[in-house]
Residue frames relative to the residue before (quaternion, step in Angstrom):
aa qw qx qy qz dx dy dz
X 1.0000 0.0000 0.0000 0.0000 0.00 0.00 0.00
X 0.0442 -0.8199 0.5637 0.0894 3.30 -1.08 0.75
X 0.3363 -0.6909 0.6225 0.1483 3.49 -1.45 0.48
X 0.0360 0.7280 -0.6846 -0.0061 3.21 -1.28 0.82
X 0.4047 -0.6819 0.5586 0.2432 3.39 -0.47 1.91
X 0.2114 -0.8563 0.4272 -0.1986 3.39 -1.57 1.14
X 0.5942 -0.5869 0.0554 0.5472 2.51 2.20 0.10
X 0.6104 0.0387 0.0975 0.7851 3.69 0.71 -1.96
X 0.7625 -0.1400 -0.0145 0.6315 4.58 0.04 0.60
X 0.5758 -0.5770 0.5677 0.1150 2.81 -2.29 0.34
X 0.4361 -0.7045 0.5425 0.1386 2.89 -1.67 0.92
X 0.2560 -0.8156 0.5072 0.1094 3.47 -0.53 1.19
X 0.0072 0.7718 -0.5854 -0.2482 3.47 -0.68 1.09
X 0.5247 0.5779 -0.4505 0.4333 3.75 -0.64 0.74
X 0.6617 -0.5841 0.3297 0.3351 3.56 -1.55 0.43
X 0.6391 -0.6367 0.3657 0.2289 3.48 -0.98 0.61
X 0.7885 0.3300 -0.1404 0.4996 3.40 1.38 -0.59
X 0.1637 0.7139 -0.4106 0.5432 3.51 1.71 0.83
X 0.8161 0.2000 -0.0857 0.5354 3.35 0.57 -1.30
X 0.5748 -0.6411 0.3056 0.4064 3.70 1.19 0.77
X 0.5275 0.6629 -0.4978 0.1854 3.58 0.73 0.56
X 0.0478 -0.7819 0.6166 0.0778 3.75 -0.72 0.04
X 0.6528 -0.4909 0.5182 0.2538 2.85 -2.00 0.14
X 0.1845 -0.7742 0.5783 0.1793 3.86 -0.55 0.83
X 0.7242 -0.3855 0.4787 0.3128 3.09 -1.79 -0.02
X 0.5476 -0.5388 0.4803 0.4233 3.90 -0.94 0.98
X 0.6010 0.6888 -0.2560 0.3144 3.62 0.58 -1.12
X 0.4801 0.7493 -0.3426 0.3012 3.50 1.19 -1.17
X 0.1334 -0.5928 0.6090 0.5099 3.61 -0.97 -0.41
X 0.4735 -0.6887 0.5483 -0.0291 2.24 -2.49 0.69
X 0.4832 -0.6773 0.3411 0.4375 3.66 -0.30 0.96
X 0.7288 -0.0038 0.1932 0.6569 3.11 1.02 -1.60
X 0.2059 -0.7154 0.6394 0.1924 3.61 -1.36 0.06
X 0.2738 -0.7654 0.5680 0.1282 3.60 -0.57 1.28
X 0.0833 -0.6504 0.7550 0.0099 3.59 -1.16 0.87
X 0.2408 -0.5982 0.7516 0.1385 3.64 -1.59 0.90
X 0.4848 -0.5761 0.6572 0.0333 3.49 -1.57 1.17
X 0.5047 -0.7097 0.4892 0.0478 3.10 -0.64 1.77
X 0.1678 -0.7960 0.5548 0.1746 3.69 -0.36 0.58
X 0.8697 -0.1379 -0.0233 0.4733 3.51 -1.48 0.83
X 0.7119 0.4385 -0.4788 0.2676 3.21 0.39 1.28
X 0.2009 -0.9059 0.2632 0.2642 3.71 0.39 1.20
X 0.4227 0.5554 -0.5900 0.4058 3.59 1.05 -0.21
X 0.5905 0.5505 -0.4472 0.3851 3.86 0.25 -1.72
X 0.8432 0.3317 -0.3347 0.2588 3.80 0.17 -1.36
X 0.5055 0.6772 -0.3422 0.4108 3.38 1.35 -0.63
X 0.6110 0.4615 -0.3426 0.5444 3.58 1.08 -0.81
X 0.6065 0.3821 -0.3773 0.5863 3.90 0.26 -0.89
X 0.7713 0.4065 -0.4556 0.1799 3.31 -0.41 -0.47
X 0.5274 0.5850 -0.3393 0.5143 3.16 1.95 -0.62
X 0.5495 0.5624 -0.4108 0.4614 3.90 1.15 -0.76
X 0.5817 0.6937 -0.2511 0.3427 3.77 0.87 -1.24
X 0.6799 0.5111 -0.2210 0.4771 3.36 1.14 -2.34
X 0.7472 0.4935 -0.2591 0.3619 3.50 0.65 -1.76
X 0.7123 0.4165 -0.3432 0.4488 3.69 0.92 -1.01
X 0.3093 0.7718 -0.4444 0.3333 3.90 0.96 -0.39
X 0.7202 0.5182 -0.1345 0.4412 3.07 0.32 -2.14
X 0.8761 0.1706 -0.1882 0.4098 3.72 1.01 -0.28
X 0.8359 0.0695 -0.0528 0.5419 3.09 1.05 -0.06
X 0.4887 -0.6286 0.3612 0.4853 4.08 -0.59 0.20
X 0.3576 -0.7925 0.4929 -0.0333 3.18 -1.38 1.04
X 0.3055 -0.7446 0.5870 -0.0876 3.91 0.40 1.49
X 0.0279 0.8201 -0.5705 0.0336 3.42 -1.18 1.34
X 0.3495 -0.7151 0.5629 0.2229 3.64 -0.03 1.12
X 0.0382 -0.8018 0.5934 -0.0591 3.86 -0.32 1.14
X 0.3795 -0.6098 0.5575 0.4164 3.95 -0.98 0.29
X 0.5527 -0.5361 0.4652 0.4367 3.59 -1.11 0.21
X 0.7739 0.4021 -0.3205 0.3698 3.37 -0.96 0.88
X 0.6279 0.6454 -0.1542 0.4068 3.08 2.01 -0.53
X 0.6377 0.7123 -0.2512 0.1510 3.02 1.11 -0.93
X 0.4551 0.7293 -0.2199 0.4611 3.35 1.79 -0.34
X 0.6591 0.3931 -0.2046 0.6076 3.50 1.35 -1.15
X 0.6784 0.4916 -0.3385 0.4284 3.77 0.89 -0.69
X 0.6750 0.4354 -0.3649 0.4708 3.44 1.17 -0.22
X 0.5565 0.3480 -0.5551 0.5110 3.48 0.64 -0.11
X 0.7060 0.2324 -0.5434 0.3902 3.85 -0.68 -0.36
X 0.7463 0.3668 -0.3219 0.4527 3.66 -0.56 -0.59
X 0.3204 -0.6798 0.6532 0.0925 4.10 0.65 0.30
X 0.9115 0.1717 0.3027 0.2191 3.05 -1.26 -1.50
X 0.5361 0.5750 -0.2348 0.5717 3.34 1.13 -1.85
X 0.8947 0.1812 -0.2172 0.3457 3.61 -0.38 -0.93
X 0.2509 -0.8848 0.3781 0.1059 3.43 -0.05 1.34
X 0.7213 0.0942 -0.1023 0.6786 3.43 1.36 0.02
X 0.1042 -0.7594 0.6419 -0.0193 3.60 -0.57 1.22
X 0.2236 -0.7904 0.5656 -0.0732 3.64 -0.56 1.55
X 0.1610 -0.7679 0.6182 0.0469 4.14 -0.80 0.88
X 0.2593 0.4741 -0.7351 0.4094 3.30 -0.43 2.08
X 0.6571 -0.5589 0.4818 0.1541 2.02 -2.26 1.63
X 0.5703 0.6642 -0.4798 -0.0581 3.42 -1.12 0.41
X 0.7692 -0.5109 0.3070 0.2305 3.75 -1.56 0.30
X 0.7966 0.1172 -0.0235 0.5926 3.54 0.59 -1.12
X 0.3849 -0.7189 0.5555 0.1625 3.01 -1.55 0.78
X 0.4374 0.3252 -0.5979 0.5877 3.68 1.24 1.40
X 0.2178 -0.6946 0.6828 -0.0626 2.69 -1.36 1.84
X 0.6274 0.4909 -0.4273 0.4277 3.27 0.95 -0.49
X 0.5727 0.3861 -0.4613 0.5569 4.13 0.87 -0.40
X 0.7578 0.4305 -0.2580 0.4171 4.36 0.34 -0.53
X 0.7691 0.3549 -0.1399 0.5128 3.26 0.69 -0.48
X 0.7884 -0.4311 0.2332 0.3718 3.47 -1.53 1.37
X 0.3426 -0.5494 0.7250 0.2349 3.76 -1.95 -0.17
X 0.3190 -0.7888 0.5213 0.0649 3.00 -0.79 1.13
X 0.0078 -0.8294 0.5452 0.1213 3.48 0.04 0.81
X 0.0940 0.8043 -0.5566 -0.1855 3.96 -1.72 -0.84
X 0.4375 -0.7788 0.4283 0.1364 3.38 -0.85 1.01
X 0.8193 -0.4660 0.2864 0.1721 2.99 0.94 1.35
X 0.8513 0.0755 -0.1352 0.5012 3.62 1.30 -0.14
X 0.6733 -0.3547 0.0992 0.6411 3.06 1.87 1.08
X 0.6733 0.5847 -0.3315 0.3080 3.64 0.52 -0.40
X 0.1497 -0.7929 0.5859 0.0753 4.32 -0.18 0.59
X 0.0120 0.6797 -0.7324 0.0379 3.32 -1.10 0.34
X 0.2487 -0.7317 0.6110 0.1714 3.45 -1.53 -0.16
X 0.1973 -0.6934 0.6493 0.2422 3.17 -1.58 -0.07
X 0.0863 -0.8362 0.5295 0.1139 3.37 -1.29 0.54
X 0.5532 -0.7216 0.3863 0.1554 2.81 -0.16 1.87
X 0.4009 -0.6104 0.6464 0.2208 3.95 -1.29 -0.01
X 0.1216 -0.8046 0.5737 -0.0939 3.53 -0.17 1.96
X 0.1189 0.8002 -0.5835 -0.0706 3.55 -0.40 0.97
X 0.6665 -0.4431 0.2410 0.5490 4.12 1.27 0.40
X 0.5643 -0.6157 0.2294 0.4998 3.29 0.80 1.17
X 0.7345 -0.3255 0.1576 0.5742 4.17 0.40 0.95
X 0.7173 -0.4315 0.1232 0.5330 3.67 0.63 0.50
X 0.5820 0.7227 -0.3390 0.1551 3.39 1.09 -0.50
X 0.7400 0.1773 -0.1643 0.6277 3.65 1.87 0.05
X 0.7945 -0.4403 0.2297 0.3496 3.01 -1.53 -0.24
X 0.0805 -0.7979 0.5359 0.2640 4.32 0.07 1.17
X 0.1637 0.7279 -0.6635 -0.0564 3.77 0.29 0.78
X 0.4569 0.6821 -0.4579 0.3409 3.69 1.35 -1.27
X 0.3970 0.7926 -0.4628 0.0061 3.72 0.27 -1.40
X 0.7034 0.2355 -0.0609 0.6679 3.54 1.42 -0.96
X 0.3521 0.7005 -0.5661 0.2545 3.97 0.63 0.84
X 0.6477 0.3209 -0.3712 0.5829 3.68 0.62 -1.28
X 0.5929 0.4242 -0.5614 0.3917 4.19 -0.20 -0.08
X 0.5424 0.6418 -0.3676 0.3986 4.02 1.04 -0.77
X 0.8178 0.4762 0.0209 0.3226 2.66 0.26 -2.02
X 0.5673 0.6037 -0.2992 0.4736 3.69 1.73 -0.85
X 0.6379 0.5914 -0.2512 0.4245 3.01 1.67 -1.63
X 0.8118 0.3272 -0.3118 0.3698 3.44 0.64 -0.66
X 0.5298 0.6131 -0.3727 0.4523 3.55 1.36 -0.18
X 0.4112 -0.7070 0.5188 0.2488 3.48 1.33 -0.37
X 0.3883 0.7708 -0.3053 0.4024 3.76 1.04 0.61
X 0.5236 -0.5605 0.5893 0.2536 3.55 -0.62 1.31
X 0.0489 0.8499 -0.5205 0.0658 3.42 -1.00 1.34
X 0.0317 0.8030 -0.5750 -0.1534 3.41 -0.38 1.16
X 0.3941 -0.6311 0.6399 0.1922 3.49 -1.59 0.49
X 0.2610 -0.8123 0.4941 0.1672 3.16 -0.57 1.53
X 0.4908 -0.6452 0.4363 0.3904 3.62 -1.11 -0.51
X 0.6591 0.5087 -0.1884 0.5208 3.52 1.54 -0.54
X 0.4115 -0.7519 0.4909 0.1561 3.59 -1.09 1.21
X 0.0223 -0.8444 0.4714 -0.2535 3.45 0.30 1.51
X 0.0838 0.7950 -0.5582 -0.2223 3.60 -1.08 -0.02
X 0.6078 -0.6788 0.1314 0.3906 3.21 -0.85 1.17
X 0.4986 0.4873 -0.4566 0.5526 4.21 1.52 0.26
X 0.1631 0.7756 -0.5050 0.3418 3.57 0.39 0.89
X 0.7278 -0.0765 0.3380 0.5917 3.10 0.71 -1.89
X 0.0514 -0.6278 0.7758 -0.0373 3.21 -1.76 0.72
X 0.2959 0.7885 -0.5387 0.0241 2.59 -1.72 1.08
X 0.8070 -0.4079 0.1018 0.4148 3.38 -1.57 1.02
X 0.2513 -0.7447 0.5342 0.3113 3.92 0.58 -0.67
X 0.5278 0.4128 -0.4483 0.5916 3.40 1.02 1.74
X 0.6538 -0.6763 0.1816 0.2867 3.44 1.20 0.80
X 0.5786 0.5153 -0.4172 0.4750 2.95 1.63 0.95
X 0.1355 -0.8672 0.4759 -0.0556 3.41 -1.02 1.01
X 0.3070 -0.7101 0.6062 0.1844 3.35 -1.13 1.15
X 0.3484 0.7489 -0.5637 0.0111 3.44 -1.12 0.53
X 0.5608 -0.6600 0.4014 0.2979 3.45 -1.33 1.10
X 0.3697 -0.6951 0.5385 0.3004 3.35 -0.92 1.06
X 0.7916 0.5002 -0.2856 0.2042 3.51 0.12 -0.75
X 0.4812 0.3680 -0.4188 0.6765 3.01 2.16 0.73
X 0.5997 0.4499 -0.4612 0.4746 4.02 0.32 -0.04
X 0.8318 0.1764 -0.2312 0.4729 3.73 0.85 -0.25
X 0.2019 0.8146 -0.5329 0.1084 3.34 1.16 0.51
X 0.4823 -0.6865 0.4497 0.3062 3.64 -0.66 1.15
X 0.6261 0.5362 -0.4173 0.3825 3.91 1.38 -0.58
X 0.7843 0.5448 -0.0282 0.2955 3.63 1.50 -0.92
X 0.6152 0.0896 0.2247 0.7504 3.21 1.54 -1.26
X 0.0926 0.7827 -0.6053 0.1112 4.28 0.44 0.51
X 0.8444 -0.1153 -0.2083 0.4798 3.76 -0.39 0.10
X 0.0269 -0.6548 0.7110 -0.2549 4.08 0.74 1.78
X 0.1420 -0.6497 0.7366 0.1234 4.19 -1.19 0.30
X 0.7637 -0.3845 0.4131 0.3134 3.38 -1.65 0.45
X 0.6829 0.5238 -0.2265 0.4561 3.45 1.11 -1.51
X 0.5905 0.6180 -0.3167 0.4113 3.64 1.28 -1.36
X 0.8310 0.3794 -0.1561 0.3758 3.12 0.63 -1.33
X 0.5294 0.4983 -0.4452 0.5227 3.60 1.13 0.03
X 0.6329 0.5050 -0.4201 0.4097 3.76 0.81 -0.21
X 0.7320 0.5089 -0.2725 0.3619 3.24 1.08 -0.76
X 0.3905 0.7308 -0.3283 0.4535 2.72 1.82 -1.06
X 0.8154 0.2608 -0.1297 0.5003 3.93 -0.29 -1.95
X 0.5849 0.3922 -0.5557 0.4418 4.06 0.44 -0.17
X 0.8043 0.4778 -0.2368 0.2622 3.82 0.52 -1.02
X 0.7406 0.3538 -0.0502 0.5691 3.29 1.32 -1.41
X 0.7040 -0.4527 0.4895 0.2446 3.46 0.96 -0.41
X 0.7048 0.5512 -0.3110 0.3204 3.46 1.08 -1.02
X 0.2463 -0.7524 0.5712 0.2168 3.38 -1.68 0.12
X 0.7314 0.0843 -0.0673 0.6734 3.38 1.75 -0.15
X 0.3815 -0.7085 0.5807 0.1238 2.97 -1.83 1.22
X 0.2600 0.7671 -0.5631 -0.1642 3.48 -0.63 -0.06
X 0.3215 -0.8774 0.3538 -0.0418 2.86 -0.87 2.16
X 0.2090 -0.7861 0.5667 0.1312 3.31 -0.36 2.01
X 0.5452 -0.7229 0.3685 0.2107 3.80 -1.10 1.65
X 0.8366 0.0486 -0.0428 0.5440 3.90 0.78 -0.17
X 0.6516 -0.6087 0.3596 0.2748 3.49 -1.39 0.16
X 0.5573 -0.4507 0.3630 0.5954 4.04 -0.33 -0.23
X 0.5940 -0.5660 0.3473 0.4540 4.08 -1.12 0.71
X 0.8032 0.4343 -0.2255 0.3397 3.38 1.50 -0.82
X 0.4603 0.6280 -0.4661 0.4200 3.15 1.13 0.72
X 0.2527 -0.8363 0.4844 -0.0455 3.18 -0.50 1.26
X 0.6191 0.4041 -0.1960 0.6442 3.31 1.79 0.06
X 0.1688 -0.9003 0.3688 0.1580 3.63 1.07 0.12
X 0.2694 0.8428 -0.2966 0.3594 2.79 0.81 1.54
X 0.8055 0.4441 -0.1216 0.3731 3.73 0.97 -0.92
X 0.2763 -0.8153 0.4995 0.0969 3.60 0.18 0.73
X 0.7403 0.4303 -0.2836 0.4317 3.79 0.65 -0.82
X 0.5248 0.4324 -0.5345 0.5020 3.93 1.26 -0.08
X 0.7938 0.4409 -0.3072 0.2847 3.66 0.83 0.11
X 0.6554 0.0017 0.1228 0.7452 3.41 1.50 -0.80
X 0.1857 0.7715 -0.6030 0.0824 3.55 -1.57 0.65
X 0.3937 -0.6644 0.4972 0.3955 3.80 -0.73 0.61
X 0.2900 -0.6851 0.6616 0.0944 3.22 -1.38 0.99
X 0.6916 -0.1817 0.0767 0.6949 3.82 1.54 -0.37
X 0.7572 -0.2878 0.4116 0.4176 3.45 -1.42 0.35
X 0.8710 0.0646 -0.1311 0.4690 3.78 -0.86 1.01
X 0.7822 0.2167 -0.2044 0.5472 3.82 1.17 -0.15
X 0.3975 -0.6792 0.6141 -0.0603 3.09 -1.09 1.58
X 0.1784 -0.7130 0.6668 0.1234 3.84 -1.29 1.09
X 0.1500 0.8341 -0.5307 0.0117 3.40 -0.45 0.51
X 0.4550 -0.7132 0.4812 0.2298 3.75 -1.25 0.13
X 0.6470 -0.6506 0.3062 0.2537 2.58 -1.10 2.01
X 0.7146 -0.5128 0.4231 0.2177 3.39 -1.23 0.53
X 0.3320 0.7298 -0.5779 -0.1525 2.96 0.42 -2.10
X 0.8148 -0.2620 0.0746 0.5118 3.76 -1.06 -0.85
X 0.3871 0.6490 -0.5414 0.3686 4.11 1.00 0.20
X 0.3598 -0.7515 0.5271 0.1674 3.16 -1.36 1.52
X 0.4956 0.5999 -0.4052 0.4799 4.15 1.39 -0.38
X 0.7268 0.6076 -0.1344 0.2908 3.29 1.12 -1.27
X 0.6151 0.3528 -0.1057 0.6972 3.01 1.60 -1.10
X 0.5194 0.5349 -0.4586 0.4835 3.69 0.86 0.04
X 0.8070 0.3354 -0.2970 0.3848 3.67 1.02 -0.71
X 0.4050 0.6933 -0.3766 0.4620 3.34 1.57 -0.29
X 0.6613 0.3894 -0.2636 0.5845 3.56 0.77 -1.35
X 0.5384 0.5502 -0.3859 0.5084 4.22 -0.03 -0.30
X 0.7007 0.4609 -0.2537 0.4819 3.83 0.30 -1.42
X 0.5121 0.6517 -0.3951 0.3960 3.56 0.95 -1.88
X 0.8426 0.3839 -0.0912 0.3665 3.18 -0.24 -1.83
X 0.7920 0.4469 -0.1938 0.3681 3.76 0.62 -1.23
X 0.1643 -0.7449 0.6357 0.1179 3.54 -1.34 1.55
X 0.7961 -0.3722 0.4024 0.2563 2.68 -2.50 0.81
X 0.7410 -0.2365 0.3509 0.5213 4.00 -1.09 -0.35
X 0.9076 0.2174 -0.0732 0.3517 3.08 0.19 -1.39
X 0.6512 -0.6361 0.2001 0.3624 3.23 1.30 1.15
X 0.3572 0.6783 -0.5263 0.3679 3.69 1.30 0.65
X 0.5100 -0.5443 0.6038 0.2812 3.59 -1.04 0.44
X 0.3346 -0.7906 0.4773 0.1877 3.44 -1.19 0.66
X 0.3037 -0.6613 0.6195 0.2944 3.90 -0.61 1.20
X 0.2735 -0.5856 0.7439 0.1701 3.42 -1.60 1.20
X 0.0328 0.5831 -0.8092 -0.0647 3.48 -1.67 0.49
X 0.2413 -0.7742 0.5795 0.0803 3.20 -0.80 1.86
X 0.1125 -0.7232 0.6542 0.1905 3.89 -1.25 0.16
X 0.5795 -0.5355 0.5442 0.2851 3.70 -0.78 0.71
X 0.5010 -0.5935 0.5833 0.2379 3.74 -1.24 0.88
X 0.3089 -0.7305 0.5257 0.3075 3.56 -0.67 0.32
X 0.5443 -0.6771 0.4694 0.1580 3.34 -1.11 0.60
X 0.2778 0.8119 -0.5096 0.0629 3.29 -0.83 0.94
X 0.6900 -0.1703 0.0520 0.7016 3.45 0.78 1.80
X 0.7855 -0.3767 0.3180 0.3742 3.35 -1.54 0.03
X 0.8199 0.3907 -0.2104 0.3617 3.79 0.95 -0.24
X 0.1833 -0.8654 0.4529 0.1117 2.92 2.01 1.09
X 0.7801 0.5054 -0.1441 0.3396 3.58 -0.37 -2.17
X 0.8095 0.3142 -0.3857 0.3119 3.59 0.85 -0.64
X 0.3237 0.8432 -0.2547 0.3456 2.91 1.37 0.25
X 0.2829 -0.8519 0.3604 0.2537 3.61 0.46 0.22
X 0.2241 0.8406 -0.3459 0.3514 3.40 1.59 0.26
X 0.2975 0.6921 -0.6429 0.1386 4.14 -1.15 0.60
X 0.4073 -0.5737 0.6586 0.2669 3.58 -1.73 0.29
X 0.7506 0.2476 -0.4387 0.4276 3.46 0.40 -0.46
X 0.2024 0.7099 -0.6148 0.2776 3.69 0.70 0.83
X 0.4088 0.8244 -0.3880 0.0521 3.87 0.90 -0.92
X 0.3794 -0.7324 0.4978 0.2681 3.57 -1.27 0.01
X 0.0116 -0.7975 0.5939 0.1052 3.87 -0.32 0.23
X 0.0007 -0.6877 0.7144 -0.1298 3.27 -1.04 1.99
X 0.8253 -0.4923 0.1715 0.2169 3.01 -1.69 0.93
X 0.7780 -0.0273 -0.1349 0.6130 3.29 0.14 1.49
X 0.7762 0.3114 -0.2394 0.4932 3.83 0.93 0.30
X 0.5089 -0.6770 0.5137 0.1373 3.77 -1.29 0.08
X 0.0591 0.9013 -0.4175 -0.0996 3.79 -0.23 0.67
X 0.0004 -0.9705 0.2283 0.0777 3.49 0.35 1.35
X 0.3894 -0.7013 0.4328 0.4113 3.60 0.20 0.65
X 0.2134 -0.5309 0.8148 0.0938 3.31 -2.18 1.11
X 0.0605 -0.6179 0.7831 0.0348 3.00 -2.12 0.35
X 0.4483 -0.7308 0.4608 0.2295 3.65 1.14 1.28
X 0.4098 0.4856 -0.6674 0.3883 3.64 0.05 1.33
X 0.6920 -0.5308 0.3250 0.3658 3.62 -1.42 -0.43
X 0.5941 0.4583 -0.3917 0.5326 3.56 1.10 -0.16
X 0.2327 0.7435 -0.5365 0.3244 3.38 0.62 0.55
X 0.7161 0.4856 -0.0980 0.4916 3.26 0.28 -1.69
């Protein structure tokens, strides 16, 4: 393993789990929980800021601000935002731009930073250098991966099983002749993992093919939340995949299904999910979309 001193942390050139790090479970606790501030758009901030108020109450709360902003981001968020940070950046999915957080399990974190080229060409790759920003200022062990990934790719149990969407791990715009085999190496040198289980496409409304949790997510080691099928043939294609497919250690997965929300007659295109959720330190953030299956 080498180190190259970097200024405010180091760049690691080598694999992430050599030095016993891995990918944990969404569930984990968290030091902090980084949200990126929505630029010139005020519904977008009004919603984060409500994400901000609710996560606050459990855990500290880090705001990726443009430069010049930070003055307007502190009046809404007051308080809520306990550390307001100026770096350039574009989208407000930070989890598809911004670093993997990894830890080894005896206090120690590190990261990975994924290769961001605009989710395979289909948006905008200004972000491309954010998780290198953003490590710098977090002060965070940084590795630089070799594969062009974003970090809603995959989720997983933090016992070395992993969900992850193939049709962003092989997107032909991102990673074109990666194999199954390629990527399970990277997978266990980078994340930790010892098993994939590969969910074939993305929600209908994702138009960036990119998010795995509006489709499937671990709710705990061996049990999986996912969305209900109903008459979708991708959907029920992954339902039937999950049915059948065990964890590392050869447990069958429990499905806990959640109904699609509804919105008019074109539910599905709709980018919209419950198992989209957030898990902060000792609490649960669940998206509404003010219909009746909310509740």
């Amino acid at each position: 393993m080498t180190q190259i001193d970097s200024g405010k942390f180091s760049v690691s050139v080598g694999v992430p789990n050599s030095d016993a790090f891995y990918l944990p479970a969404d569930v984990c606790r968290h030091t902090r929980l980084w949200l990126p501030w929505p630029r010139e758009n005020s519904s977008l901030q009004a919603a984060v800021t409500s994400v901000i108020r609710a996560a606050a109450e459990f855990e500290p709360v880090s705001i990726l601000a443009a430069p010049g902003s930070a003055a307007d981001v502190a009046a809404a968020c007051g308080r809520d935002a306990r550390e307001i940070v100026s770096l350039v950046h574009l989208s407000p999915r930070l989890r598809d731009t911004g670093p993997t957080f990894l830890v080894d399990g005896k206090g120690g974190s590190a990261a990975v930073d994924w290769r961001f080229n605009g989710w395979g060409g289909r948006g905008d790759p200004s972000d491309a250098s954010l998780a290198h920003a953003l490590l710098g200022a977090a002060e965070v062990r940084r590795f630089r991966a070799p594969l062009t990934l974003e970090g809603s790719n995959f989720v997983g149990d933090g016992r070395g099983t992993l969900l992850a969407l193939a049709s962003a791990v092989f997107d032909k715009g991102s990673n074109p002749a990666l194999t199954q085999i390629e990527a399970l190496g990277f997978f266990q040198g980078w994340l930790g993992t010892e098993q994939v289980i590969w969910l074939p496409g993305s929600h209908p409304g994702d138009r960036l093919n990119t998010g795995i949790s509006t489709l499937a997510t671990f709710i705990a080691p061996g049990r999986v939340a996912i969305t209900h099928p109903g008459d979708n043939a991708l959907l029920a294609q992954i339902s039937e995949r999950l049915q059948h497919a065990q964890d590392w250690s050869g447990k069958t997965l429990e499905l806990i299904r959640f109904p699609a929300p509804t919105k008019g007659r074109g539910t599905l295109r709709h980018f919209l999910s419950y198992t989209n959720y957030l898990p902060v330190n000792g609490g649960l953030l669940v998206p509404a979309f003010d219909t009746p299956r909310d509740a």
